[in-house]
N, C-alpha and C positions, 0 to 999 in steps of 0.2 A: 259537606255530606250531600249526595245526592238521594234520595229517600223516593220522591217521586222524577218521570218525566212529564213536564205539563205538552211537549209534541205528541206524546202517547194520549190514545181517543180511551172514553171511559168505557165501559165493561159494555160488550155488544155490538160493540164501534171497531172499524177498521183502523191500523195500524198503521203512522203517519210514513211515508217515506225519509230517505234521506235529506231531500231539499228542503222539506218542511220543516223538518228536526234542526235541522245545521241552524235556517234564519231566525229561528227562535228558544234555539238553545241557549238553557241561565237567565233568562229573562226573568226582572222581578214581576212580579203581582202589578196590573199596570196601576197609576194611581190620575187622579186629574191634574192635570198643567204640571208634570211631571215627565220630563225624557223617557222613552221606549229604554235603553238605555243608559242609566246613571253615567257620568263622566268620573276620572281618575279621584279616587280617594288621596289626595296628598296628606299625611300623617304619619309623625315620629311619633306620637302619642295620642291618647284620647280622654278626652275628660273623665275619671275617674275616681269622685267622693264615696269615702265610705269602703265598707265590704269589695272586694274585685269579684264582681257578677258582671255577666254579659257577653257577648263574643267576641267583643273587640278593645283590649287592654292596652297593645303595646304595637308597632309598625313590625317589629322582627318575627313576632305569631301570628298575627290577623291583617286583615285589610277587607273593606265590605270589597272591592275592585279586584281580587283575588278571588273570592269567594263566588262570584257570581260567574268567573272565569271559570273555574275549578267545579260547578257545578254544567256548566257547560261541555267541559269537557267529557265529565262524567255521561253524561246523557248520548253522546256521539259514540264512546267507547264502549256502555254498554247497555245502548235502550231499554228502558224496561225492567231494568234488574233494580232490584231498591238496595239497601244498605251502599251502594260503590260511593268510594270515599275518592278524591282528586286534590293531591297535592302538587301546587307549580314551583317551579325553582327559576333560578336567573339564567339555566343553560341546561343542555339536553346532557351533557357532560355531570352537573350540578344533580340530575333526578338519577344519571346511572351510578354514580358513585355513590348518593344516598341509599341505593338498595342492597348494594356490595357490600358496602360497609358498614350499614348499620345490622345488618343479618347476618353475618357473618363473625367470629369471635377467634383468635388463636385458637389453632389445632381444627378449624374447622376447615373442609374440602367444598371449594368450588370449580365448578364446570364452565367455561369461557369454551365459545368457539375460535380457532387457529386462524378464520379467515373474518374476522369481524370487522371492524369500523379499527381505524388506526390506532386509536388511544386507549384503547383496550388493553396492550400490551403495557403500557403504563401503569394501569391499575393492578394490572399483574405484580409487577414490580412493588407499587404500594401493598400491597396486601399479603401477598409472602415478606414485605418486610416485618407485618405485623404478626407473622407468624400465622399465616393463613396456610392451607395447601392447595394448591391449583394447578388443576388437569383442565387439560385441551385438544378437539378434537375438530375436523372439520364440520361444516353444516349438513353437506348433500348427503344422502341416507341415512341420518339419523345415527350416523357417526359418534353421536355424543354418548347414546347408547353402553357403548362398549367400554367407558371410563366413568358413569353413571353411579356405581355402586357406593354408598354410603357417605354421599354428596348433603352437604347442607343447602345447599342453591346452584341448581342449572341457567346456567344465563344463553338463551335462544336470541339470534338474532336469525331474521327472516322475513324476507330476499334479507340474502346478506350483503354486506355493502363492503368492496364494490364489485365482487361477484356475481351476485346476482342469484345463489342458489338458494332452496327451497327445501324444508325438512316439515314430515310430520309433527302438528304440535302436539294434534291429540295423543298420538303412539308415544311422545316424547313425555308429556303430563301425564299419560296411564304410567307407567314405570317410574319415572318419578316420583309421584305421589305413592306409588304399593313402596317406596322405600324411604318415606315422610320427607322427602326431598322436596325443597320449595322450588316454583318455578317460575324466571321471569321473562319476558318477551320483548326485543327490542322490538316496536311498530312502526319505525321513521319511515322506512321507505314503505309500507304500502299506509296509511293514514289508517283515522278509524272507519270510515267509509272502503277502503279494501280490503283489511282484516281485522277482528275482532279479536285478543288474545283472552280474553276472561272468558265468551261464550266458550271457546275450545279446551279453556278447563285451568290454564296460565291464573295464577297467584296474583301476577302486577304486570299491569303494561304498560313499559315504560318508552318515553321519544323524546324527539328534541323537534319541540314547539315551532324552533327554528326554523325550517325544511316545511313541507307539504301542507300543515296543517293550519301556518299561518300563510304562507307563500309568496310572500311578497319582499323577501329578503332584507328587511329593512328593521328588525329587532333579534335578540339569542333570549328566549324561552325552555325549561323543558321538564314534564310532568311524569306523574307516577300516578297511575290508577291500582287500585285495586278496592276488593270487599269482606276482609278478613278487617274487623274492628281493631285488632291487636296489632296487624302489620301494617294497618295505617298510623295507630299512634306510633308505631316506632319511626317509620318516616317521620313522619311531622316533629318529633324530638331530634330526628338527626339536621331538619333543615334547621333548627330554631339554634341548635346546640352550633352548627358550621355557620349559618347566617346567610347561607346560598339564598336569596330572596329575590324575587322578579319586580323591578320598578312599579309602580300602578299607572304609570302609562304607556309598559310595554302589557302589562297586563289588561290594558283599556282598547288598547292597541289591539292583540289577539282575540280579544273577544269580537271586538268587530269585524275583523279579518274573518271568523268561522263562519259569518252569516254567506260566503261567495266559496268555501271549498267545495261544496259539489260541485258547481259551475266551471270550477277552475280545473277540480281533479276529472271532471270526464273529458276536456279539450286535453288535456295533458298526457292522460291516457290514449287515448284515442292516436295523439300526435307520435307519443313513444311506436305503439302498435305500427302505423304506419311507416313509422323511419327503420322500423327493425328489420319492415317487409321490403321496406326500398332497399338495404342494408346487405340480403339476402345473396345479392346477384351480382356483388362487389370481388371480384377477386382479391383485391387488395386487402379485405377485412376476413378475418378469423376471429374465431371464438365470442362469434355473436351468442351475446345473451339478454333476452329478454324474458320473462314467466309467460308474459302471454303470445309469445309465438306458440303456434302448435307443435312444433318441431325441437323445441327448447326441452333439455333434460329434464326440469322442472315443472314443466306445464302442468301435468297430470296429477302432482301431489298441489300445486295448486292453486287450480282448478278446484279442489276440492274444500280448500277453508280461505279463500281468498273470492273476494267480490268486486276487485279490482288488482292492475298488476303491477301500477305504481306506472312513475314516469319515468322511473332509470333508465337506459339501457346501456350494453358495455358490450366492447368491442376491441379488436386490438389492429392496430396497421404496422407495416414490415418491421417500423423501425424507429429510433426517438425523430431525428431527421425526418421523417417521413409524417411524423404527427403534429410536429412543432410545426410544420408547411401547411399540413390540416387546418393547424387551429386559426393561423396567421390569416388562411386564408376565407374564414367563415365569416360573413356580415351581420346575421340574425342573432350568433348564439353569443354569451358576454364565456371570456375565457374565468370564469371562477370554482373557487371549490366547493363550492353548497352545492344545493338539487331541492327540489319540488317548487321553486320560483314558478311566475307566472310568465318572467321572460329565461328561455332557455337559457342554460348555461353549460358548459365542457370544458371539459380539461385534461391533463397528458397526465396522469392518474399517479406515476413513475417519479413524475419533480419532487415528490414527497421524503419519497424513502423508506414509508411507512408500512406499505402493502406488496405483496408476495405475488407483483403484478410486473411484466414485461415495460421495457423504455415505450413499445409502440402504444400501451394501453388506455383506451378513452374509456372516461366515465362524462354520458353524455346524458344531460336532466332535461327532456323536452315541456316546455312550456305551453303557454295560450294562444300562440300566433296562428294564423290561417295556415290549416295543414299544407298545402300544396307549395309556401311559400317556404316554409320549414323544411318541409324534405328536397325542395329544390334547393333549397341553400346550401345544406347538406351537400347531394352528391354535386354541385357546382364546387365546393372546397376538395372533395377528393377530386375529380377531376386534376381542377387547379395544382394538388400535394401529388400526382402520381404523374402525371401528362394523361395521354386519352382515357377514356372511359375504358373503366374494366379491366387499365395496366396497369402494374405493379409499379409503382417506383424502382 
């Protein structure tokens, strides 16, 4: 339970930035000759005579290494708000299933978007196996809208991945909630440093630890925030009940990963922004999308609840041939399927099978490298995949 932020100044006092929040986010009370801090809790169990009082009973409900994660989180997702409750799971798969599934009952209707994250359509599957009902609808214009009515949980993802489009949350959580319809927010692609799902009115915001917030690709994390006491306990029964649990030294791990996200998500940003502008003047590429181009469908919805526009961007070249030569031919970027790393990553988005995406289609996760090296890397691979600059393959 996050109750206070200690990054927030006391009454009268200016309101800390991000940078400041992030490297001192979940930190205990400091204590003398005692670590800034603590290292991984390793425990199956914990001493316990007598009565069971205390927070910490069992490795599968508690962990202090959890806890101090999870209140960290809380502080990033939604500064300054008291009651926000933050539970971690072992996978960003592990927090979306936990809200799907524990909130939802046979005969009750959920709302999925049509262009979400690949495995979406899976839970689909699971959950009308359980006799759920579930409607779907695209992201851009609020689409979801129009299949809304007498929904137990709208599940928003935004930017969507790997899309990239952009939907009102507020207009989507006003209508929602006039029809007691819970609302939850996938936040992977822009962090809690670019968008906030609780302030705009979102129920639970939920990611996958994985990607942008830890960024260094080298753990699977993934959490559920919210401040409804009741929909937190229900999470916290569904992880304890599945056993989805996050090691205490991936959890040790991500906490100290969050003290360098600002750091990392402005070069990253900054580098997306940049590659999408070099990007621009490619004849070979179509259906550039990025949120923070000005020119982008999306920009202007937001622009408006977005404080960042994440590091994705996506793209499509002629043809699979033609992007497989792309990719072969990049030195900076590593060809994998994740995004918000610190070193770039792409991939031919199509090898899947998953998404409702063309053979030529890149989903390209710009990193922390020195821009000018990045976007020459860049257009030196198209180049190389097309012959001269500017031609088609």
């Amino acid at each position: 339970m996050n109750d206070h932020d200690p990054a927030e100044a006391a009454p009268g006092r200016r309101r800390h930035g991000d940078g400041t929040r992030a490297v001192r986010a979940g930190l205990p009370e400091p204590v003398k000759n005692e670590p800034t801090l603590p290292g991984p809790v390793f425990a199956a169990h914990f001493h316990l005579p007598g009565d069971v009082t205390g927070p910490y009973t069992y490795g599968r409900d508690t962990n202090p290494t959890w806890t101090l994660l999870e209140r960290a989180i809380g502080e990033l997702e939604a500064p300054g708000l008291a009651g926000v409750d933050t539970v971690v799971f072992a996978s960003g798969m592990a927090a979306v299933s936990a809200v799907l599934l524990s909130q939802a009952r046979t005969g009750d209707t959920v709302v999925l978007p049509d262009d979400g994250y690949q495995a979406l359509p899976l839970l689909r599957e699971q959950m009308e196996a359980y006799g759920i009902h579930v409607r779907t609808a695209p992201t851009a214009d609020e689409a979801q809208l129009a299949v809304l009515d007498g929904a137990r949980l709208l599940w928003i993802e935004t930017p969507s991945n790997p899309g990239l489009d952009v939907c009102d949350v507020r207009r989507l959580v006003e209508a929602a909630h006039a029809g007691d319809t819970l609302v939850a927010v996938d936040n992977t692609l822009a962090t809690p440093l670019g968008q906030r799902p609780l302030e705009l009115g979102a129920d639970f915001s939920v990611a996958s630890g994985t990607k942008g917030l830890t960024g260094h690709g080298d753990l699977l994390l993934g959490y559920v925030v919210c401040r409804d006491p009741e929909l937190a306990a229900g999470i916290r029964r569904w992880r304890k009940i599945i056993g989805a649990v996050p090691g205490p030294m991936e959890a040790w791990l991500a906490h100290r990963s969050l003290a360098t996200i600002q750091l990392r998500a402005e070069r990253q940003w900054h580098n997306a922004l940049a590659l999408a502008e070099a990007l621009t003047d490619r004849v070979e590429v179509t259906g550039l999308r990025y949120p923070g181009l000005p020119s982008d469908p999306s920009h202007k919805t937001a622009g408006r609840q977005m404080s960042g526009f994440g590091s994705v961007v996506s793209f499509t070249l002629p043809d699979r041939a033609h992007a497989e030569r792309f990719m072969e031919a990049l030195h900076l970027v590593e060809d994998a399927t994740s995004f918000g790393g610190v070193r770039s990553t792409a991939e031919r988005r199509g090898r899947w099978g998953g998404d409702a995406v063309s053979e030529g289609f890149i989903r390209f996760s710009a990193g922390a490298e020195d821009t000018e090296d990045l976007v020459a890397d860049v257009l030196r691979a198209l180049d190389a995949a097309g012959g001269p600059a500017g031609s088609p393959a």
